[in-house]
C-alpha positions as CSV (number, residue, x, y, z in Angstrom):
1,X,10.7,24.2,25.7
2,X,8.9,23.2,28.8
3,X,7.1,25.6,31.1
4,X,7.8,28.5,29.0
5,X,12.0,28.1,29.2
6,X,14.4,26.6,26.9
7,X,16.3,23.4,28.4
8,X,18.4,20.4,27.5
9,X,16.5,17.1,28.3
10,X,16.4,14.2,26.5
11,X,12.7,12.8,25.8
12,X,13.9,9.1,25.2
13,X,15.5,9.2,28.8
14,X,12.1,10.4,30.6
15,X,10.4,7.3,28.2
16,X,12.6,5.0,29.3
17,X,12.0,5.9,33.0
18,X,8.1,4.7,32.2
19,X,9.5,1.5,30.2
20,X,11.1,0.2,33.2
21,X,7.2,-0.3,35.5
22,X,5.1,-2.9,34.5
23,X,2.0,-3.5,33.9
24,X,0.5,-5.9,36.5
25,X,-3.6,-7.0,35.8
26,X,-5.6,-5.9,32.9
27,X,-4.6,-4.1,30.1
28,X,-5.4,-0.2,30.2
29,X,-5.0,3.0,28.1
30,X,-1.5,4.7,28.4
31,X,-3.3,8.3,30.2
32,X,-4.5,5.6,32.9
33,X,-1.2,3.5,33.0
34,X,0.6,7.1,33.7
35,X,-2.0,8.4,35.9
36,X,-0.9,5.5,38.4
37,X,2.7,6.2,38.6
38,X,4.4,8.9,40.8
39,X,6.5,10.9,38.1
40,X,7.5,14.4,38.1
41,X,5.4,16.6,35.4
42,X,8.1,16.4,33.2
43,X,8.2,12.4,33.1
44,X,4.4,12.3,32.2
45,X,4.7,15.0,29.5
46,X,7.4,13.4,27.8
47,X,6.2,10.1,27.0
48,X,2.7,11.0,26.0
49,X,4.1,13.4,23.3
50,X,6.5,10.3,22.8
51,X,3.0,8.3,21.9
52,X,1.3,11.1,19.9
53,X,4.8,12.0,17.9
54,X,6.3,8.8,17.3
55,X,3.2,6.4,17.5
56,X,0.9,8.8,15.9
57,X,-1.5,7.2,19.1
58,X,-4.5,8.9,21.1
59,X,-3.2,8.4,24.8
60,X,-6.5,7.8,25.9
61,X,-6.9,4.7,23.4
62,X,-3.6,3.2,22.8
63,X,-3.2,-0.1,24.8
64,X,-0.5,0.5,27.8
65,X,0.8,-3.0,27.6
66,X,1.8,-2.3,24.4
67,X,3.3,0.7,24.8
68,X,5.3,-0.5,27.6
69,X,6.7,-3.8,25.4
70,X,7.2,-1.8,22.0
71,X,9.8,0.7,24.6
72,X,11.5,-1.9,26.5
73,X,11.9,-3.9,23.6
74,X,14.5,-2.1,22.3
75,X,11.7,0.2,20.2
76,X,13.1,3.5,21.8
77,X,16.6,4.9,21.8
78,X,18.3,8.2,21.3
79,X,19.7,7.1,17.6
80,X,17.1,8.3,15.2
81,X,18.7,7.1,11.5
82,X,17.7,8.7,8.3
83,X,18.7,8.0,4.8
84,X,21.3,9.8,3.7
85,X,19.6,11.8,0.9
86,X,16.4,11.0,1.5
87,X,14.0,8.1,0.9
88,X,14.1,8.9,-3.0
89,X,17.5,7.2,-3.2
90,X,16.6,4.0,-1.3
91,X,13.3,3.3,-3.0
92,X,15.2,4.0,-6.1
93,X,17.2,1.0,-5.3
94,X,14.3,-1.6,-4.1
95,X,12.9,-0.7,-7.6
96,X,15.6,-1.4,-9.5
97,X,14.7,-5.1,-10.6
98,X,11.4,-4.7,-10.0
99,X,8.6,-3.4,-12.4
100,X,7.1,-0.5,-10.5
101,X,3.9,1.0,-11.4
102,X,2.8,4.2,-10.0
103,X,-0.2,6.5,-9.9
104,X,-2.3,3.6,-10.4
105,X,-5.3,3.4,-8.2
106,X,-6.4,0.0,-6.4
107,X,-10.2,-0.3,-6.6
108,X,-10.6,-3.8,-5.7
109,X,-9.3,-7.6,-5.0
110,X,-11.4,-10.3,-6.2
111,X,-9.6,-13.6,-5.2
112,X,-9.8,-17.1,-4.6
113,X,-7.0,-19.7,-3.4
114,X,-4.3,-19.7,-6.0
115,X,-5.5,-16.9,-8.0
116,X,-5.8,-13.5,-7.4
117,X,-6.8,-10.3,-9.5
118,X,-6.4,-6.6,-8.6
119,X,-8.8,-4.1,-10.3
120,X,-8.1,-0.5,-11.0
121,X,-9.5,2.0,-13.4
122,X,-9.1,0.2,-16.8
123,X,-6.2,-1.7,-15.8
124,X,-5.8,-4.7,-13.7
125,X,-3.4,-7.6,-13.4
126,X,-2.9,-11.0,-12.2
127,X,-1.4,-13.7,-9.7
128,X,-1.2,-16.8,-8.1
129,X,-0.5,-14.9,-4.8
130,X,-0.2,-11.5,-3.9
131,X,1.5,-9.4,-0.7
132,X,-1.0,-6.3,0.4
133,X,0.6,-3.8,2.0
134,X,-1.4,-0.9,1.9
135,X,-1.9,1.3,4.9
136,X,-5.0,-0.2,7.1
137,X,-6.8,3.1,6.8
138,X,-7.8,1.7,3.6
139,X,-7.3,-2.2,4.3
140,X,-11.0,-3.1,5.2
141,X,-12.3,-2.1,2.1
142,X,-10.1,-4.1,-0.3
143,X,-10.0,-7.1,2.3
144,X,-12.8,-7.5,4.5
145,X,-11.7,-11.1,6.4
146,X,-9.1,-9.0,7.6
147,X,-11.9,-6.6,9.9
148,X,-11.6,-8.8,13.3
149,X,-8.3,-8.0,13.4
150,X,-8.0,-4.4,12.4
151,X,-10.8,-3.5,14.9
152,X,-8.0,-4.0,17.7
153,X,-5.7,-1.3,16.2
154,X,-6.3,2.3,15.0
155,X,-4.2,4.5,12.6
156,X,-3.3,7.5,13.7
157,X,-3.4,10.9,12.6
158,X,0.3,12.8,11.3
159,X,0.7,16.1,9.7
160,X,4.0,17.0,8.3
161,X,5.1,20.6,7.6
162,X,8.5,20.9,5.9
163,X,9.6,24.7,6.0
164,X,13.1,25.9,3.9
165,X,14.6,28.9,5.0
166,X,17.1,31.4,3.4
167,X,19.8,30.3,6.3
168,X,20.2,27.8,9.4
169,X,19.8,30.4,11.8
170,X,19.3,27.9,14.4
171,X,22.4,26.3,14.3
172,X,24.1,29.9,15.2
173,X,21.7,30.0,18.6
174,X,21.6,26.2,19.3
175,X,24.2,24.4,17.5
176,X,24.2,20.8,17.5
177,X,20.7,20.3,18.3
178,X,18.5,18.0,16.1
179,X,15.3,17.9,17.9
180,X,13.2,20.8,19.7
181,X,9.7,20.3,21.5
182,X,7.0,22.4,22.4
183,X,4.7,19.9,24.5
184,X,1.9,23.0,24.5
185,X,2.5,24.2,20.8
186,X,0.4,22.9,17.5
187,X,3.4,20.6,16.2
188,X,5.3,20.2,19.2
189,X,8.1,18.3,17.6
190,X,10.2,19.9,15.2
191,X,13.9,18.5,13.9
192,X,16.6,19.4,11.9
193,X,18.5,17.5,9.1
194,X,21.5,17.0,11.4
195,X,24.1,15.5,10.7
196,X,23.0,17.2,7.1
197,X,23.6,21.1,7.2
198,X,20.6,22.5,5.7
199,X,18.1,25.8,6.1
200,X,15.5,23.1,6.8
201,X,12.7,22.4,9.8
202,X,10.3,19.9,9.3
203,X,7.2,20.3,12.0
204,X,5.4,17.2,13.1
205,X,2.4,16.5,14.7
206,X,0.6,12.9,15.5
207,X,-2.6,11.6,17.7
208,X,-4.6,14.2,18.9
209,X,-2.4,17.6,17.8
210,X,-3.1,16.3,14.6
211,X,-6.1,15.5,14.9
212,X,-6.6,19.3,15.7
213,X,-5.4,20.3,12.0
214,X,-6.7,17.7,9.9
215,X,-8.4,18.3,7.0
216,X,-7.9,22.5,7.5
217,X,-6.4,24.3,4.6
218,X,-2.6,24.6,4.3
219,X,-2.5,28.2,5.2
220,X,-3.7,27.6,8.4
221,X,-1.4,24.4,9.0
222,X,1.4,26.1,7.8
223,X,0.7,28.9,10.2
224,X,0.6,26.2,13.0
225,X,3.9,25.1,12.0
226,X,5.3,28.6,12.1
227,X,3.3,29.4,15.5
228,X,5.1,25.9,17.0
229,X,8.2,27.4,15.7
230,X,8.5,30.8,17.2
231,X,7.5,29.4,20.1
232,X,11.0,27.8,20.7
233,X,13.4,29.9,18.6
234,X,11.7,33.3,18.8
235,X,10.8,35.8,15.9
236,X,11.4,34.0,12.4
237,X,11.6,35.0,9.0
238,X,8.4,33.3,6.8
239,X,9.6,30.6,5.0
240,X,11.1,30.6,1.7
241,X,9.2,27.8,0.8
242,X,6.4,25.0,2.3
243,X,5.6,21.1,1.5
244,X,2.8,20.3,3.8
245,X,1.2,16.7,3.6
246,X,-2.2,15.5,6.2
247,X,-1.8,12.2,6.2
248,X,-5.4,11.4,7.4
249,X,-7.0,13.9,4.7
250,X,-5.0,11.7,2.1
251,X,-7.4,9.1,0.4
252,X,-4.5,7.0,-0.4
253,X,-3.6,6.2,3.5
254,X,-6.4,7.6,5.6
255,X,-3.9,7.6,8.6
256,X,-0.5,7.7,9.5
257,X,0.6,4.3,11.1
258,X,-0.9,2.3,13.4
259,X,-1.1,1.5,16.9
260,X,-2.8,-0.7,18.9
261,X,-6.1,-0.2,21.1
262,X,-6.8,-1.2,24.7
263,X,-7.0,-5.2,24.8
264,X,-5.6,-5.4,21.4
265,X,-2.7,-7.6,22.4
266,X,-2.2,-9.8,19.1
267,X,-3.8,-7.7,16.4
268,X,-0.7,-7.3,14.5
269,X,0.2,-11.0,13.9
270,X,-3.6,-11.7,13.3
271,X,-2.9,-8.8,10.8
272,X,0.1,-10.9,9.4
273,X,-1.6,-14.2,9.0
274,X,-1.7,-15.3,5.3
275,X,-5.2,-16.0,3.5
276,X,-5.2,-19.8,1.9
277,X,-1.2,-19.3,1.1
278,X,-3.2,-16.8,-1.5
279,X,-2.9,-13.4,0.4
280,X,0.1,-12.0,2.2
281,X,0.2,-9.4,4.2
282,X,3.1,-6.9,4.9
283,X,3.6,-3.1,6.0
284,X,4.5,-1.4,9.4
285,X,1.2,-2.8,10.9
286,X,2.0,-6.2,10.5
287,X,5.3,-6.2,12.6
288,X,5.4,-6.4,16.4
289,X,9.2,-5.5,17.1
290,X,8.9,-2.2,14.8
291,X,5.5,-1.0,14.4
292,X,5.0,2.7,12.6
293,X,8.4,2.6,11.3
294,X,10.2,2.4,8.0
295,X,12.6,-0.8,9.5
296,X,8.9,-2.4,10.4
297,X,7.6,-2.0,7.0
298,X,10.4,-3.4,5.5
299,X,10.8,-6.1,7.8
300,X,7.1,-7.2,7.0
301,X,7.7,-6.8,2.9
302,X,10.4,-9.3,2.9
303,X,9.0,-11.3,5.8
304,X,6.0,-11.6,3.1
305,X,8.4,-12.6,0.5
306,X,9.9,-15.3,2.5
307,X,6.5,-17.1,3.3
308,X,5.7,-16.8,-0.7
309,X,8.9,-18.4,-1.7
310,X,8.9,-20.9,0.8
311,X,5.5,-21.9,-0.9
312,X,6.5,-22.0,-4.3
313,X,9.0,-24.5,-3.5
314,X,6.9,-26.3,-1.4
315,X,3.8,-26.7,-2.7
């Protein structure tokens, strides 16, 4: 929906028109970057909800250059994979072989080289190295030598409303659509489980939008949601029923994912550099090619794992 009318247009396609100028001189903020070129309305709206949605990023912070290398490096396209089933079914597998303990809070990492001890609430365990991948919302606390570096990138606000309906009623106005945005709504993204066939919408909001909502109650979130909604597809039956999560309010993550600030150029491998072949560091935040993503978090895990065993057999 743009201007008040429904239309076909593909938001990756107005991105890429904005990937292909460069950035000549000094690094600057994406709203400046944009503010230079001579684009249509539609080719400025597009990639800044682009950087709020999918980079959970404040425009007016987030470093351009960045920006501009993440997209033409092959860090936007039209295919948007998802896990057949969910995520349940794939962490299910990384598990398998792997002692997993959950609902166990982190309350501190005392370590020195070799040796390395993670407290928690009467528990704690053990190692001669360790890979820390927890969000960097939380990072500074638990490792403080990693400040210098995580004072060049932010994590950015997300709230996620999932709403199930009695019936798909948008695939009998719209069928074959997957995405819908509202640039001016609440959540202006909002997607369906295509090429699944569910009665599901899941509303999302990043950077500023969410910014907007954090920390309010889930009524009025959830309302939001539905507001963002109706703005697109019309009147809509409530819900049959919500799962609502604010990233930023959780105390677990404190953020989203991350992106990185004007003149932070480098952050994220700084981010990645081991501790005295001690501490490793992993997660979305550490990888440069696929930053805020599930691939980039994965990527970094076994990227971590690597540099371990390649120390264990050479000592």
């Amino acid at each position: 929906s743009f201007n008040g009318k429904l239309r076909t247009e593909n938001l990756f396609t107005q991105a890429q028109r904005v990937a292909r100028r460069k950035l000549v001189g000094k690094d600057v903020s994406f709203v400046a970057f944009l503010k230079r070129q001579r684009f249509p309305a539609l080719t400025h709206t597009s990639p800044t909800m682009m950087v709020q949605g999918s980079d959970a990023a404040d425009p007016r912070i987030a470093s351009a250059r960045e920006i501009l290398e993440e997209w033409s490096g092959g860090g936007l396209g039209t295919s948007q994979p998802r896990p057949w089933g969910g995520y349940g079914p794939l962490m299910g597998f990384l598990g398998r072989d792997a002692k997993v303990q959950l609902n166990t809070v982190v309350r501190a990492i005392r370590w020195k080289r070799r040796s390395v001890q993670v407290l928690g609430d009467r528990w704690s365990a053990w190692a001669p190295r360790a890979v820390i991948t927890v969000p960097i919302g939380i990072l500074p606390s638990l490792v403080p030598e990693k400040k210098p570096a995580l004072k060049k990138l932010a994590s950015g606000p997300v709230v996620r409303v999932a709403l199930a309906f009695r019936e798909a009623f948008w695939e009998k106005r719209h069928p074959g659509v997957a995405f819908f945005h509202s640039p001016e709504a609440p959540f202006p993204t909002f997607w369906t489980p295509l090429p699944m066939h569910a009665p599901l919408l899941t509303c999302w909001a990043g950077g500023p939008k969410a910014e907007r909502m954090t920390g309010k109650t889930e009524r009025f979130i959830v309302e939001r949601a539905l507001v963002s909604v109706r703005s697109v597809l019309g009147d809509v039956e409530a819900p049959r029923a919500v799962l609502m999560h604010d990233w930023a309010a959780d105390p677990f993550a404190r953020g989203g994912y991350s992106y990185v600030k004007v003149g932070g150029t480098g952050a994220r491998e700084a981010l990645a550099e081991p501790l005295q072949d001690t501490l490793y560091f992993a997660g979305e935040a550490t990888d440069p090619d696929q930053s805020g993503t599930v691939g980039g978090a994965l990527a970094g895990g076994q990227g971590g794992a690597r540099e371990i065993l390649a120390g264990e057999l050479n000592p």
